[in-house]
DORO-717338 format. One record per atom (N, C-alpha, C, CB): x, y negated, z negated. Coordinates in steps of 0.001 Angstrom, whole numbers, padded with zeros to 6 digits, always signed. Glycine has a CB too. Layout:
N
XYZ...
This chain:
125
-031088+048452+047551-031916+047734+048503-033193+047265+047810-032247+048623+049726-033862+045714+048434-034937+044894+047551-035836+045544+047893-035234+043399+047702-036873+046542+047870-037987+046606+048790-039375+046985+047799-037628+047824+050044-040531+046699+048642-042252+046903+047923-042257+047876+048526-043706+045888+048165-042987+048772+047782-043818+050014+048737-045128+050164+047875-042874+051784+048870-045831+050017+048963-047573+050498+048883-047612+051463+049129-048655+049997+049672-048668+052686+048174-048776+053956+048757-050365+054040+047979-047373+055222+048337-050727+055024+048987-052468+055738+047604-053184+055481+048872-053389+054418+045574-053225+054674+050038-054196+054973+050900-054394+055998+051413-054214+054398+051657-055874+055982+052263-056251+057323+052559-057739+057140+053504-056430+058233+051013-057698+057872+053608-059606+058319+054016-060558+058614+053132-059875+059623+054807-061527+057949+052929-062280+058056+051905-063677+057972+052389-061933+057117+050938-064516+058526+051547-065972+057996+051843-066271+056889+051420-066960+058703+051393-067689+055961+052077-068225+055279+051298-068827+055496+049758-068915+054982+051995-068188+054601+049279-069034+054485+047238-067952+055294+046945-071083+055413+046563-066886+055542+047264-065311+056387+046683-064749+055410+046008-064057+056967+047891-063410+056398+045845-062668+055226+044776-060648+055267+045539-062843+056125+042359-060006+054826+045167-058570+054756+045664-057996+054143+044699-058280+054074+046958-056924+054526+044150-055864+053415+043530-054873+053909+044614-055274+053545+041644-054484+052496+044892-053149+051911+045216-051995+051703+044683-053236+051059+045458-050938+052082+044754-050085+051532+043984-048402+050217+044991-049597+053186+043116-047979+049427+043985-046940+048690+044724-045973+049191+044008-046963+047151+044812-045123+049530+044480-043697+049993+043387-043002+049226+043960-042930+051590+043282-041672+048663+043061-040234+048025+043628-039618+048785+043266-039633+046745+043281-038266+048634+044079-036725+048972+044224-036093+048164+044295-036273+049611+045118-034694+048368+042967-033857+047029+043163-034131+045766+042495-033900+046657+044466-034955+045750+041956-035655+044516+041141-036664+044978+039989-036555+043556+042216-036575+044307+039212-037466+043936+038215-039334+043318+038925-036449+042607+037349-040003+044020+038680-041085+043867+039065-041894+042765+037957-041608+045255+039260-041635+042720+036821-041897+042452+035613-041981+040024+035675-040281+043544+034537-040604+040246+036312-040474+038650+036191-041620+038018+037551-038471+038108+036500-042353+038766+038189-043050+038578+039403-044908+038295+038815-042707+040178+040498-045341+037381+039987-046694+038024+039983-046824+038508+040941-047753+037371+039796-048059+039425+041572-047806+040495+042249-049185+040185+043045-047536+041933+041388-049232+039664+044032-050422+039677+045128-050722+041132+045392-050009+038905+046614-051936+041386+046046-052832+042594+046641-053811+041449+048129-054257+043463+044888-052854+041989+049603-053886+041480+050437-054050+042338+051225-053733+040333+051049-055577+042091+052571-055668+043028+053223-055418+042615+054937-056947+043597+052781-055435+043662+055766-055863+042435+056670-056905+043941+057767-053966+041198+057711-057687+043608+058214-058141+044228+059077-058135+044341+060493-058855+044141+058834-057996+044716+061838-058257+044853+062651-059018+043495+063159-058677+045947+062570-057991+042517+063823-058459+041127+064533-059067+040630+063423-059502+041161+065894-058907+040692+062409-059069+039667+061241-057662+039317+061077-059781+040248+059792-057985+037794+059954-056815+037166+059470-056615+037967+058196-056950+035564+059265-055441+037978+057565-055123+038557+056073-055457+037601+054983-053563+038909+055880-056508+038526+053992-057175+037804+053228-056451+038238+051829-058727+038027+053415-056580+037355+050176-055828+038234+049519-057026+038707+048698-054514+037658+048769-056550+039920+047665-057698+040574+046919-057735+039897+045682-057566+042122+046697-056641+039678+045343-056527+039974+043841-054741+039453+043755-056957+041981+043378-054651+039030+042429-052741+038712+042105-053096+038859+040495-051792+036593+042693-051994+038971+039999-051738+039704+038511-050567+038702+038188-051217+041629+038491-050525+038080+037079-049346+037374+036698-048380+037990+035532-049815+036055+036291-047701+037663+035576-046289+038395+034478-046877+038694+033246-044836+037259+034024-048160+037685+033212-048815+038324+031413-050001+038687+031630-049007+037165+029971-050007+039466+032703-050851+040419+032867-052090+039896+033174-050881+041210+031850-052389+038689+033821-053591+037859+033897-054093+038223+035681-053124+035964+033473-055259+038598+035712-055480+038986+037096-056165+037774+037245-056246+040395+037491-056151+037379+038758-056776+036465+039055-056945+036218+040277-056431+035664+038563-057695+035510+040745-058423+035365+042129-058844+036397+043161-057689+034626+042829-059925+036970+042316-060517+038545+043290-061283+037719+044568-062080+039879+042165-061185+038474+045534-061945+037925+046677-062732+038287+045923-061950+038275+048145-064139+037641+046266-065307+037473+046421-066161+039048+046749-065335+036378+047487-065834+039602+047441-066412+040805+048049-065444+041641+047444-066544+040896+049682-064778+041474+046186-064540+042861+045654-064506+042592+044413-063337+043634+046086-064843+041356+043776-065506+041143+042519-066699+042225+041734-066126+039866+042795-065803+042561+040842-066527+043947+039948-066637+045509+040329-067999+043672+039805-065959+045633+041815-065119+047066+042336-063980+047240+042258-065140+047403+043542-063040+045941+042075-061303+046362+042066-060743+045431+041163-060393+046192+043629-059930+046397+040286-059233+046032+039558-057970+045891+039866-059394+046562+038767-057080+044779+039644-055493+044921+039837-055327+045165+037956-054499+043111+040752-053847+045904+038343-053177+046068+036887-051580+046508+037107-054054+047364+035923-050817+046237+036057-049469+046443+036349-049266+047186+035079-048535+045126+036642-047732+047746+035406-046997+048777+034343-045736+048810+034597-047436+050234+034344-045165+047947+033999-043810+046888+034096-042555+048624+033629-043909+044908+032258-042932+049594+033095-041880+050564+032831-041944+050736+033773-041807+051589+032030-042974+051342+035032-042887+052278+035852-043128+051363+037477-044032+053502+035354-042442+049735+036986-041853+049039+037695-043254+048556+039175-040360+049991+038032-044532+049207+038877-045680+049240+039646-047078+048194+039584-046043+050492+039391-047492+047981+040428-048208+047090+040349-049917+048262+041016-047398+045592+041320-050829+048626+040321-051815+049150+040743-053146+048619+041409-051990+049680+039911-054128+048724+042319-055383+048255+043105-055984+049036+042820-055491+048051+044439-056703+049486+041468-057837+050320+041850-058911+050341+042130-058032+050836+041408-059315+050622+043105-060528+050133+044180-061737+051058+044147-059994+050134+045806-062972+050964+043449-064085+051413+043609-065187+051235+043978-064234+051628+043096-065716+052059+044419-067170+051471+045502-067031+051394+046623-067736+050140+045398-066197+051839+047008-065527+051550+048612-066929+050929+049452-064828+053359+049547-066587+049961+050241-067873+049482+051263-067136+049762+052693-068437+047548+051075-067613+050234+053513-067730+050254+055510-066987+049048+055429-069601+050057+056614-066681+047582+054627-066242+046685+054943-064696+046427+054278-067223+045860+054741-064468+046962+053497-063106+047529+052986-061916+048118+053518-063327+048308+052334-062245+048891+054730-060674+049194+055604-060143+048386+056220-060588+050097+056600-058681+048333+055976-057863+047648+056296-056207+048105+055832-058393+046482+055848-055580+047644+056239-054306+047774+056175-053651+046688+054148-053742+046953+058090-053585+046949+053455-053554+046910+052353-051958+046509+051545-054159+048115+052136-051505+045207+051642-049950+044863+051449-050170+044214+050027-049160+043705+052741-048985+044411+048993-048544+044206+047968-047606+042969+048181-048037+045374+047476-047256+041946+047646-045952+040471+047807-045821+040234+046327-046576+038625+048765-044592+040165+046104-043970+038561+045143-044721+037535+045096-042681+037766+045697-044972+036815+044061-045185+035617+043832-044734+034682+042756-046176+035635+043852-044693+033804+042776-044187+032870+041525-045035+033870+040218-044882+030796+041688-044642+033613+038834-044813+034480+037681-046357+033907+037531-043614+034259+036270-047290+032796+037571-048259+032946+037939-049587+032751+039031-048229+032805+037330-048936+033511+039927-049285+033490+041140-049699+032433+041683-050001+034232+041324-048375+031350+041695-049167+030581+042696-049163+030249+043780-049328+029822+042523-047818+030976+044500-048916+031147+046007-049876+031778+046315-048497+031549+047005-050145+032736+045662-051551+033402+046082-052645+032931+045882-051795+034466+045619-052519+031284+045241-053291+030584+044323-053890+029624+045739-052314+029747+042849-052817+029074+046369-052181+028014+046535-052564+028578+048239-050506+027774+045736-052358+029839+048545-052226+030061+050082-050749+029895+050769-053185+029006+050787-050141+029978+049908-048726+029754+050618-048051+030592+051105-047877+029297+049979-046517+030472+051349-045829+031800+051513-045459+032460+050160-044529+031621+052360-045605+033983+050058-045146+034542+049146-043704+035350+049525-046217+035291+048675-043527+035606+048852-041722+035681+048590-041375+037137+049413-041142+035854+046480-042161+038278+048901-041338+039513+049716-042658+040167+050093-040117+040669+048713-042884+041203+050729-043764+041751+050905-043537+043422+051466-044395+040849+051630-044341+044324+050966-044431+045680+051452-044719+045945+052977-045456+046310+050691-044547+046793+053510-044879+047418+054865-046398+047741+054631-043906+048842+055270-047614+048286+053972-048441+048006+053816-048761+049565+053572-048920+047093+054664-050301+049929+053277-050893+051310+053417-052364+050873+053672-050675+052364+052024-052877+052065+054242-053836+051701+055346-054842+052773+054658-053293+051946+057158-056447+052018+054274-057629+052417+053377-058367+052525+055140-058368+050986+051816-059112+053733+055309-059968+054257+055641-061518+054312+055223-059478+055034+055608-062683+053812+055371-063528+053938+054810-065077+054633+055575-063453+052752+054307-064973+055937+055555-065695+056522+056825-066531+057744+055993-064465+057161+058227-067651+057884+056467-068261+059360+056171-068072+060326+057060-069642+059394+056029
């Protein structure tokens, strides 16, 4: 079976840290670029961050420029968010997608190809 799974969320304090991770099943994660979006509570889903097949991250939102890093590790078939600094404005529900090899729907705003069930960042004292 094809499937994403997001896992690593949690409850955290503010100024904490989280990695995320996207794992596949069934596929090669490797020939993909790999979106990171969020969506919050009566917000629209925004994306964070996408990683392309050669490892090129690109297009951090804005508000997490220089706290989160995306990174991948094509053996262990995963795509990572590691997220530091956590802000009060950071929780949200947290989904991993497919994308063309350099992300360009995530570029582009389009549809991306598959997507995870999501994991859900907490950000509370």
């Amino acid at each position: 079976q094809v499937q994403l799974v997001e896992s690593g969320g949690g409850l955290v304090q503010p100024g904490g840290s989280l990695r995320l991770s996207c794992t596949a099943s069934g596929f090669p994660l490797d020939y993909y670029g790999i979106g990171w979006f969020r969506q919050a509570p009566g917000k629209e889903r925004e994306g964070v961050a996408c990683i392309s097949v050669d490892d090129i991250s690109i297009g951090y939102a804005d508000s997490v420029k220089g706290r989160f890093i995306i990174s991948r590790d094509n053996v262990k078939n995963t795509v990572y968010l590691q997220m530091n600094s956590l802000h009060p404005e950071d929780p949200a529900v947290y989904y991993c997608a497919t994308d063309e090899p350099q992300c360009k729907g995530y570029v582009e705003k389009s549809v991306m190809k598959a997507w995870g069930k999501g994991t859900l960042v907490t950000v509370s004292s």
